[in-house]
C-alpha positions in Angstrom: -18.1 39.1 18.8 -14.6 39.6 21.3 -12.3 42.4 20.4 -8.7 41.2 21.2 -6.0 44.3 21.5 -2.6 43.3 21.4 -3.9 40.0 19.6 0.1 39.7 18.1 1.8 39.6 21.2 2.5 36.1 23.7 -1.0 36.3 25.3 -2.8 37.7 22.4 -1.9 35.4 19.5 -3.0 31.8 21.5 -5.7 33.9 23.2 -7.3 34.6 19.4 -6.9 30.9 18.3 -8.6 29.8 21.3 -11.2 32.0 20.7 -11.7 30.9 17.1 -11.4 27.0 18.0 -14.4 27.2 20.1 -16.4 28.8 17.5 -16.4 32.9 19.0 -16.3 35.6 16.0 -13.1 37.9 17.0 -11.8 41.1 15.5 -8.3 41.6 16.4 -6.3 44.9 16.8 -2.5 45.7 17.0 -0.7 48.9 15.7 0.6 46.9 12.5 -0.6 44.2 10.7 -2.5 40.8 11.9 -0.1 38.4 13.6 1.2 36.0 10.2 -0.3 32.8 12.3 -3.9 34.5 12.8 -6.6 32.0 12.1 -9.0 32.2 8.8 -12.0 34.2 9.4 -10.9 36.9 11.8 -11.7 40.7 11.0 -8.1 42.9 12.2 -7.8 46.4 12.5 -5.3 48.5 13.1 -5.8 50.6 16.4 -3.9 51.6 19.4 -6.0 51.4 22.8 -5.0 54.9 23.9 -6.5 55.8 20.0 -10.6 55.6 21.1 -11.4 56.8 17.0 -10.0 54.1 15.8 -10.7 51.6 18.5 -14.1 52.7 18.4 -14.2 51.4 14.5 -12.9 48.1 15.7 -15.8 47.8 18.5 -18.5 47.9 16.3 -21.0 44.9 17.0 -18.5 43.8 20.0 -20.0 42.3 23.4 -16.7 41.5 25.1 -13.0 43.0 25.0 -9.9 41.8 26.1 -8.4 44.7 27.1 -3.7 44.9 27.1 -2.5 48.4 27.6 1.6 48.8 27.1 4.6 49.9 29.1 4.8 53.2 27.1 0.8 54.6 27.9 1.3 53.9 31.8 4.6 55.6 31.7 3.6 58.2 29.1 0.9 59.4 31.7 -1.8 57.5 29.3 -4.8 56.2 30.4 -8.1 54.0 29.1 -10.9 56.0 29.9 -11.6 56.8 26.0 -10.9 52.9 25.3 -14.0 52.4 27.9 -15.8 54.7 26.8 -15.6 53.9 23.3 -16.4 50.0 24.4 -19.5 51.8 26.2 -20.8 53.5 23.2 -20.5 50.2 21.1 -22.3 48.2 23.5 -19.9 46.1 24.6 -20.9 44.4 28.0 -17.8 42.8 29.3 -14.0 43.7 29.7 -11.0 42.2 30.8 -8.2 43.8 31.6 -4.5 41.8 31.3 -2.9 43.6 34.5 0.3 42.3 36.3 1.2 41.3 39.7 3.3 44.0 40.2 -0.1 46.4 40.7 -1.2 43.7 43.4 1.7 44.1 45.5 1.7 47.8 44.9 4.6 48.2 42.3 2.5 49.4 40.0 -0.1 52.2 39.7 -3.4 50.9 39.7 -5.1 53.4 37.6 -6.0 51.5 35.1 -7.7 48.6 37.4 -9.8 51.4 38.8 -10.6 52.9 35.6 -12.1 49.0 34.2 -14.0 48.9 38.1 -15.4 52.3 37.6 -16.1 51.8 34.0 -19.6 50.7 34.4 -18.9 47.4 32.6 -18.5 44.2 33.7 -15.2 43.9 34.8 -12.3 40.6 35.3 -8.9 42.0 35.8 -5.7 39.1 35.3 -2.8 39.9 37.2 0.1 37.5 35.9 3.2 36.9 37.2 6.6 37.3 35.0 6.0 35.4 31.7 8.0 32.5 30.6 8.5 33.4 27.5 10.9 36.3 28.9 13.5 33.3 28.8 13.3 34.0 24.6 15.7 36.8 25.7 18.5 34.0 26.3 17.7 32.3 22.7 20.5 33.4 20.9 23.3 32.4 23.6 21.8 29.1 24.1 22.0 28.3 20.6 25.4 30.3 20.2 27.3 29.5 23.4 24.8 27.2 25.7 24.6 29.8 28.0 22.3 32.2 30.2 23.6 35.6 31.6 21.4 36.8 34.4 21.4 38.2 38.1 19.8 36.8 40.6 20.3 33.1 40.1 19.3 31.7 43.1 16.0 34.0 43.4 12.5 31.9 42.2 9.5 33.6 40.8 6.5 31.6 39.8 6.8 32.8 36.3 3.2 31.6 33.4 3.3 30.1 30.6 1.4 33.2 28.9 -0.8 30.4 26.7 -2.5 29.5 30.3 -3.3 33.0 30.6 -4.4 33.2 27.4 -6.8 30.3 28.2 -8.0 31.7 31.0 -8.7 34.8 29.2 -10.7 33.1 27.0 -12.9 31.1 29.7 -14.1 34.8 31.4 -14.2 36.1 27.9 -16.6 33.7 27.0 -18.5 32.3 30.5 -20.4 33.9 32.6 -19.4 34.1 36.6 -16.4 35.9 36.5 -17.6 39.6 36.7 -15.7 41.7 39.3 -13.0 39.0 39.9 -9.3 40.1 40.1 -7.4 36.4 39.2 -3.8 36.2 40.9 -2.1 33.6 37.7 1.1 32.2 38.0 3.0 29.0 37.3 2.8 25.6 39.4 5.6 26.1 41.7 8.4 29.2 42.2 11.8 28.3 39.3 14.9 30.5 39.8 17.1 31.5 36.8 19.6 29.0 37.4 16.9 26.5 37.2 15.0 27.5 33.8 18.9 27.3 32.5 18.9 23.8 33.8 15.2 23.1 32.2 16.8 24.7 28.9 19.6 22.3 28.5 17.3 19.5 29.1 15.3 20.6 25.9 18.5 21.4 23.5 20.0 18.1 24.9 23.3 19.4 26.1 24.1 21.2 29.9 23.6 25.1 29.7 25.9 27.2 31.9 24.1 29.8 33.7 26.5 33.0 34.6 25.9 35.0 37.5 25.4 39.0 36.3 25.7 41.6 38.8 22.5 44.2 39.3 24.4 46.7 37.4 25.9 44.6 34.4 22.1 43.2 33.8 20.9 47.3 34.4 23.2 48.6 31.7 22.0 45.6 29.3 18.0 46.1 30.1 18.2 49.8 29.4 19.4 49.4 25.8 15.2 48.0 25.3 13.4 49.2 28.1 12.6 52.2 30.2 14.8 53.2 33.1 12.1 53.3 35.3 10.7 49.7 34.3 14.3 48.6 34.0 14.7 49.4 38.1 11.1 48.0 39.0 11.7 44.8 37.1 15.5 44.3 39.1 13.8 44.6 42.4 11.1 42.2 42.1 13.9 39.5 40.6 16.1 40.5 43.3 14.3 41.1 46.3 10.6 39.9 45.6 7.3 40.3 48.3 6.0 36.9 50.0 3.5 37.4 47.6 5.1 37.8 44.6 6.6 33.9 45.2 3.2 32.8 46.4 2.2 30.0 44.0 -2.3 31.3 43.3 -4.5 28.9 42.8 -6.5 31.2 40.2 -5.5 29.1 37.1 -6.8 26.1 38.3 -9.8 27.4 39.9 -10.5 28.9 36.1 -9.5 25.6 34.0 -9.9 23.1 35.8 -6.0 22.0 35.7 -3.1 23.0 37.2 -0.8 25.9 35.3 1.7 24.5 33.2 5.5 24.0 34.3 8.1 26.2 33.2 9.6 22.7 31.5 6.3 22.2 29.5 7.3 25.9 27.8 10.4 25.3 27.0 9.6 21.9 25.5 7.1 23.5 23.3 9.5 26.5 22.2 12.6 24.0 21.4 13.0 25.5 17.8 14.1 28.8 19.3 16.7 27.3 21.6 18.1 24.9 19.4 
């Protein structure tokens, strides 16, 4: 059986029904109900990963878990050592850890990498780039107005569709090979703001304007949802990213077998909400 936490969110909800197609017995966890979409047959609990108790009654009979901590524990001083430990006492063999690029190019802390590595278990960590499915942020004014507000127009990240990582999750999840592996996954080739606009008005069949915000009028809009201090990390990797950060990784492929999915292919699947 594979334990899935955060099995409602972009990676977790594909990454359960990939699981269940090819035949695996999953128990999923979130801190509210099962995801509306979860396949027949799943068992869901409702646990919080820096909650060992309850993830402990979620592990039960588990051999793998897929492993996503949140914004709030890093920042709240968190950590996953009872997670581990509970995953330990269960018997679970194998974990994988959904990092992000940002602890690769040292924007992040990497405590909870070395926690999984020191955990005794065996280990994959996935660092992703930015998701695609940030660009849901821009739904309503596409459908309202056609447009996209954002800074940095010009500046291209190699942003994932999060159902490849949720594929690949569910390859080390499954198959052996992959223990003590740290997988770089982004998309097929670096897309700037101004372009997903442009890939956006392809899918609702009319020209989307993109408008150029400044740092500060995107700031004062990002803090309203998010942490200051994830607010400022996040506007100087889109403004000024690392050569690495743009770096297109071969990881995906190497994993599947195919090349990552375009930025295009997203948006074509996730018309309804743009149109």
């Amino acid at each position: 059986m594979i334990v899935v936490t955060g099995a409602t969110g972009n990676v977790g909800r594909p990454l359960v029904r990939a699981l269940v197609e090819a035949g695996e017995q999953v128990t999923t966890v979130s801190r509210g109900t099962a995801a509306p979409d979860a396949p027949e047959g799943i068992r869901h609990r409702q646990a919080d990963v820096g909650d060992p108790v309850g993830l402990k009654l979620a592990l039960e009979g588990a051999d793998a878990l897929f492993l996503l901590t949140s914004g709030e524990l890093m920042l709240g001083g968190g950590n996953v050592d009872g997670a581990l430990e509970a995953a330990r006492s269960c018997g679970v063999r194998r974990v994988v850890l959904l990092s992000s690029q940002g602890v690769g190019s040292l924007r992040h802390p990497p405590e909870f990498e070395n926690a999984v590595k020191g955990s005794g278990l065996e280990w994959t960590v996935l660092r992703p780039a930015g998701f695609a499915s940030n660009a849901f942020q821009w739904a309503e004014s596409v459908r309202e107005r056609r447009e996209v507000a954002a800074p940095f127009g010009g500046v291209a990240l190699p942003v994932i569709d999060p159902a490849d990582i949720a594929e690949v999750a569910a390859t080390v999840l499954r198959t052996g090979g992959h223990g003590g592996a740290t997988y770089e996954l982004t998309g097929p080739v670096p897309v700037s703001p101004r372009q997903q606009a442009a890939a956006l008005g392809d899918v609702v069949g009319e020209p989307v304007r993109f408008v150029e915000q400044s740092p500060a009028e995107a700031r004062a809009q990002m803090v309203r949802f998010m942490p200051e201090q994830v607010v400022d990390s996040t506007l100087a990797l889109l403004g000024t990213p690392y050569a690495e950060e743009q770096r297109v990784s071969p990881d995906v492929e190497r994993v599947l077998g195919r090349p990552p999915r375009a930025f295009a292919e997203w948006a074509a699947r996730n018309a309804p909400a743009f149109t």
